[in-house]
C-alpha positions in Angstrom: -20.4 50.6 199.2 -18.5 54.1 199.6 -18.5 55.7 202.6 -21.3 58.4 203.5 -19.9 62.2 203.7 -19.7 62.8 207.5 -17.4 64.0 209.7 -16.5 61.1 211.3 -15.4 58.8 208.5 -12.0 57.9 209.4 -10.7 58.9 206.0 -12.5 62.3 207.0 -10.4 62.4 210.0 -7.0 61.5 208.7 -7.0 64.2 205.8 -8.2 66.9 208.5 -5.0 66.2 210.6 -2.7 65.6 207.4 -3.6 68.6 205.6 -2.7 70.7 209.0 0.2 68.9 209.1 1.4 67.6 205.8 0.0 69.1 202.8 -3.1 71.3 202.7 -3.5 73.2 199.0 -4.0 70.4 196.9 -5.9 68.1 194.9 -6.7 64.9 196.9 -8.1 62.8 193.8 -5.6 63.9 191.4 -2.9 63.2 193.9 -3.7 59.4 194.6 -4.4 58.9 191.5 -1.0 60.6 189.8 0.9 58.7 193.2 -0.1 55.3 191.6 0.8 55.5 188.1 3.8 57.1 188.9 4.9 54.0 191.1 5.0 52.3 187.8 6.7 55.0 186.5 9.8 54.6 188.9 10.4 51.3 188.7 12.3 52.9 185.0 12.8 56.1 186.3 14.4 57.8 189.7 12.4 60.3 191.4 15.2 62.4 191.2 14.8 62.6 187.7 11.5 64.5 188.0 10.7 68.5 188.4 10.7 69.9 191.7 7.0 69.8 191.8 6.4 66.6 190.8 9.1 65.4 193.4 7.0 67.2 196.1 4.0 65.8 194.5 5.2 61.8 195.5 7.0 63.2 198.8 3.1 64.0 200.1 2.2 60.8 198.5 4.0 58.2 200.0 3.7 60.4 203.5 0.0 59.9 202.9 0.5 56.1 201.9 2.4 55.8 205.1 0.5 57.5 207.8 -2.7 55.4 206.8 -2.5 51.8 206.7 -3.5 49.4 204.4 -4.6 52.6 201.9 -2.4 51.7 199.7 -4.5 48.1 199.0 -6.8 50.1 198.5 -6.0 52.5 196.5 -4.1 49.5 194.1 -7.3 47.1 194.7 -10.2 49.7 193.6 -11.5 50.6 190.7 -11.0 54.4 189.3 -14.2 55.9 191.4 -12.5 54.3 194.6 -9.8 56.2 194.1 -11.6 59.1 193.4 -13.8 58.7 196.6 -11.1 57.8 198.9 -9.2 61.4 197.3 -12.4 63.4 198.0 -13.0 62.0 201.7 -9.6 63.1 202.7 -10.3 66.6 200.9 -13.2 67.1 202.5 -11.4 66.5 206.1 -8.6 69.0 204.7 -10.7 71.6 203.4 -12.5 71.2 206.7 -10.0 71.7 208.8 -8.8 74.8 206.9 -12.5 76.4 207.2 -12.8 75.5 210.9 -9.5 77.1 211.5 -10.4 80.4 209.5 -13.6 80.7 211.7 -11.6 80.6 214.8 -9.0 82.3 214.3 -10.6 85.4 212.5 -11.1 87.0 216.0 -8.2 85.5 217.8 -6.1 87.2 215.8 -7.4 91.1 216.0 -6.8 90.2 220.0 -3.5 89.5 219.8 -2.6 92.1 217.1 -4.0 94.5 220.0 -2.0 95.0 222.8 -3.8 93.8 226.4 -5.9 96.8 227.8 -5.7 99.3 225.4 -8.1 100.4 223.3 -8.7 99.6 219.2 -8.2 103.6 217.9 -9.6 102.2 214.2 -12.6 100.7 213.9 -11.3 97.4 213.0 -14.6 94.5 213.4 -13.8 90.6 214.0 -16.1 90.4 210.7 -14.7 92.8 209.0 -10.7 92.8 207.6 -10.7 95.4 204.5 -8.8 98.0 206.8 -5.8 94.8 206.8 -3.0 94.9 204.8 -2.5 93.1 201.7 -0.3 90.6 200.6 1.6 89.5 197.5 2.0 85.8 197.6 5.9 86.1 196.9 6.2 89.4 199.7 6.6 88.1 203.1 5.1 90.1 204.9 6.7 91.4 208.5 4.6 89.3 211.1 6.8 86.5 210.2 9.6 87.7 211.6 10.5 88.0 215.5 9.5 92.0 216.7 8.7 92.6 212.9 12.0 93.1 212.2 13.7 92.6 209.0 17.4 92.3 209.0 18.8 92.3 205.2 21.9 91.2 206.4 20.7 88.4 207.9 17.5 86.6 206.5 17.1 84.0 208.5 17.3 86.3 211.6 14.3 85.8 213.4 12.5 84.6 210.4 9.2 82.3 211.3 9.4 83.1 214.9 6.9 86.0 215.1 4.8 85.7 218.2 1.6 86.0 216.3 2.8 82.8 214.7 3.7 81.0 218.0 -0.1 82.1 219.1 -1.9 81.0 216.0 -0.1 77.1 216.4 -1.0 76.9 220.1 -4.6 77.9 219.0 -5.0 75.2 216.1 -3.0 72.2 218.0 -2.8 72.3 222.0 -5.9 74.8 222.3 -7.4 78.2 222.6 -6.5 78.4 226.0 -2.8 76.9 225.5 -2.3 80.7 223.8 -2.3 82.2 227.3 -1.4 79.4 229.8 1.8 76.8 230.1 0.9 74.4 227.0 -0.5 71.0 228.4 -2.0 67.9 227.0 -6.1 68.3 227.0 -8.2 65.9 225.0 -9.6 68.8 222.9 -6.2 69.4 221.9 -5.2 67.9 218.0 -2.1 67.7 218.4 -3.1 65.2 221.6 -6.0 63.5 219.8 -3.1 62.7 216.6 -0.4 62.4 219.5 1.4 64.8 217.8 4.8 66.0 219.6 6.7 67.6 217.5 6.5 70.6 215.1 6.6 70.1 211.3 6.9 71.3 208.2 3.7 71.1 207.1 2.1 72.2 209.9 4.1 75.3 210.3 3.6 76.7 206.5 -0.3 75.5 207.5 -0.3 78.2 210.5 1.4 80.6 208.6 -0.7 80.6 205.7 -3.7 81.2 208.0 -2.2 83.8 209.9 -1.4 85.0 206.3 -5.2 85.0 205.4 -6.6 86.4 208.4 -4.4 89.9 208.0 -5.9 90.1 204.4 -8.9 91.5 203.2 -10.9 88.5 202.6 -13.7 86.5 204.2 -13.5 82.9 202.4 -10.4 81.1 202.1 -9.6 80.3 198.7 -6.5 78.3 197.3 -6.4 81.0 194.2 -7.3 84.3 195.9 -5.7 86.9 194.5 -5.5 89.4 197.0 -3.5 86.9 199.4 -2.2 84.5 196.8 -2.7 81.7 199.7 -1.1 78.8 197.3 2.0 80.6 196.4 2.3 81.9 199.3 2.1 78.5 201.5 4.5 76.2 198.6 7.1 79.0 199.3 7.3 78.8 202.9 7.3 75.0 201.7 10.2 75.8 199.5 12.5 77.4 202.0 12.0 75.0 204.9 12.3 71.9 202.3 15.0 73.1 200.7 18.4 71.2 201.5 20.7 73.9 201.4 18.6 76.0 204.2 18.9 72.5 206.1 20.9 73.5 208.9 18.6 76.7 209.7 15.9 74.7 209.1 16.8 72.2 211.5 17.5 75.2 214.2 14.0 76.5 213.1 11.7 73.1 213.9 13.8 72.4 217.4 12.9 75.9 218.5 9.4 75.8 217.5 8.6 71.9 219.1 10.8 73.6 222.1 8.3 76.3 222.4 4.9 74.2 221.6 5.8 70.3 222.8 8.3 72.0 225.9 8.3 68.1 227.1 8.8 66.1 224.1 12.1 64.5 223.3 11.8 65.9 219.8 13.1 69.6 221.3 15.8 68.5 222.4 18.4 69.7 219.8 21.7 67.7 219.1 25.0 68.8 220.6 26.8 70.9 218.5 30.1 69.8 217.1 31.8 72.8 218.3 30.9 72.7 221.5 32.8 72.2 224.9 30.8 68.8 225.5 31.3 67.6 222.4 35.3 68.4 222.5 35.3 66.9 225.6 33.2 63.6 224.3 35.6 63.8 221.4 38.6 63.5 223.5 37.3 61.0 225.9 36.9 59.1 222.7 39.9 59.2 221.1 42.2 58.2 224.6 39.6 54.8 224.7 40.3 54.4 221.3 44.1 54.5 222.3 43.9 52.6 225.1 42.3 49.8 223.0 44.9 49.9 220.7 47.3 49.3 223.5 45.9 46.3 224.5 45.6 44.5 221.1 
C-alpha cells in the first residue's frame, strides 16, 4: 500500500535534504523512471556517449540510488505506479524544502542587504520585492561575487563568495541564528539532522538560486519564471562548478566555503599544494629514503 502524503515519510525526508543538496529543479518521476531503462541502456552503451544533460541526468540518478538504500529494489521490484509514487514522494520533500526556504529567507535577506542601524531610505516591504532588480537567467548578477566586484580579467576572482551567499547557507543548514554567531552543531540545524559536513555542489547552486529569487520581483518560486529564469539560472552555476576544466578553482571554491560553514570538519582542510615549501621539503625527505633504500639493497 503506497505511502500517505505527509511530511514525515522517509522518502519525504530524503528528497527534502537531496534536493538542497543534490538536485533540486527536476522531475522526480521522470528521473527514476529514465535512471532505470537507461541502466539497460549501458550495459551496450558508455555514459560517456550521451549529451551533457543526459550524463547529468544519470549522475543525480545513481547519487540518488546511493544515498537511499535498498531504493533501488524497489524501484527494479515495482510496478510502473511504484515508481511513479516513490518519484513524487521525493518531489514533494524537494519542492518542500524549496517553499520553506523561500518563506524564510524572503525577510532575512532585505536585513542583510541593509546595513546594521541604518535606516531603509526606499520603501522596500519583506512582502513586497517589485522595487528588486531583475535577472536574466544567463546574467549573473553582482551579489555573487565577493564586495560586488567584477574583475573581467579575472573571472573567478571572488566569484561565489559574496557574503549574502555565505548568510543565506548558514540560514538554510546550521540555522538562522548561525548567520550572526560562531556556526555550531544544534539539532534544528539540517546540515546536523543529515550530518552534513561539508559543502557541495548541489547545495551551493541550491543557495544561490534562492538568494537569486529572493532579489527578483516575484512571490512564488517557479522552476520556469521568466523574470528570474530560476532553472537556467541554477543548471549554469551547475555547469561551471561541474565542469572539469574549472576543476582546480572549483576545488579551491568548495574548501573555502566548508572552511567557512563546517570550520571543524576534516573536509576544509585543503591539500598541500605541490609548490609549496612543505611539500618541497616532503619531496626531498622522500627522495634521500628512497636513496638510502637503494643503498642497502
Amino acid at each position: 500500500m503506497a505511502l500517505g502524503w505527509t511530511s514525515s515519510n522517509p522518502l519525504v525526508l530524503h528528497g527534502r535534504h537531496f534536493g538542497r543538496t543534490v538536485f533540486s529543479l527536476c522531475n522526480y518521476p521522470a528521473l527514476l523512471t529514465a535512471g532505470i531503462l537507461r541502466l539497460e541502456e549501458l550495459q551496450d552503451s558508455p555514459i560517456e556517449d550521451y549529451p551533457a544533460d543526459v550524463q547529468r541526468e544519470h549522475r543525480v540518478f545513481m547519487n540518488l540510488i546511493d544515498s537511499y538504500p535498498g531504493l533501488l529494489d524497489r524501484l527494479t521490484a515495482g510496478e510502473e505506479d511504484d515508481v511513479i509514487h516513490i518519484g513524487e514522494m521525493l518531489g514533494k520533500g524537494a519542492s518542500g524544502a524549496r517553499g520553506d526556504n523561500t518563506k524564510t529567507l524572503k525577510s532575512a535577506v532585505l536585513e542583510w542587504l541593509v546595513p546594521r542601524g541604518q535606516v531603509v531610505i526606499l520603501p522596500l516591504s519583506r512582502n513586497i520585492k517589485a522595487v528588486k532588480p531583475q535577472f536574466a537567467g544567463d546574467q549573473w548578477p553582482m551579489f555573487l561575487y565577493a564586495g560586488y566586484e567584477y574583475d573581467p580579467e579575472d573571472p573567478w576572482k571572488g566569484l561565489l563568495r559574496g557574503e549574502i551567499l555565505i548568510f543565506g547557507f548558514k540560514h538554510v543548514f546550521t540555522s538562522p541564528s548561525s548567520v550572526d554567531r560562531e556556526p555550531k552543531a544544534t539539532r534544528a540545524g539540517n546540515a546536523y539532522l543529515h550530518s552534513m559536513k561539508s559543502v557541495t555542489k548541489g547545495s551551493l547552486a541550491y543557495i544561490t538560486t534562492q538568494v537569486q529569487f529572493e532579489l527578483s520581483s516575484l512571490s512564488v518560486f517557479s522552476r520556469t519564471d521568466m523574470v528570474t529564469d530560476s532553472e537556467n539560472f541554477y543548471h549554469s552555476i551547475l555547469d561551471l562548478l561541474e565542469d572539469p576544466n574549472e576543476s582546480e578553482e572549483v576545488v579551491d571554491l568548495m574548501i573555502w566555503w566548508t572552511h567557512r560553514i563546517f570550520p571543524n570538519s576534516s573536509s576544509s582542510q585543503r591539500d598541500v599544494s605541490k609548490h609549496s615549501a612543505l611539500s618541497k621539503i616532503q619531496e626531498k625527505c622522500a627522495a634521500l629514503q628512497q636513496r638510502a633504500n637503494a643503498n642497502t639493497t
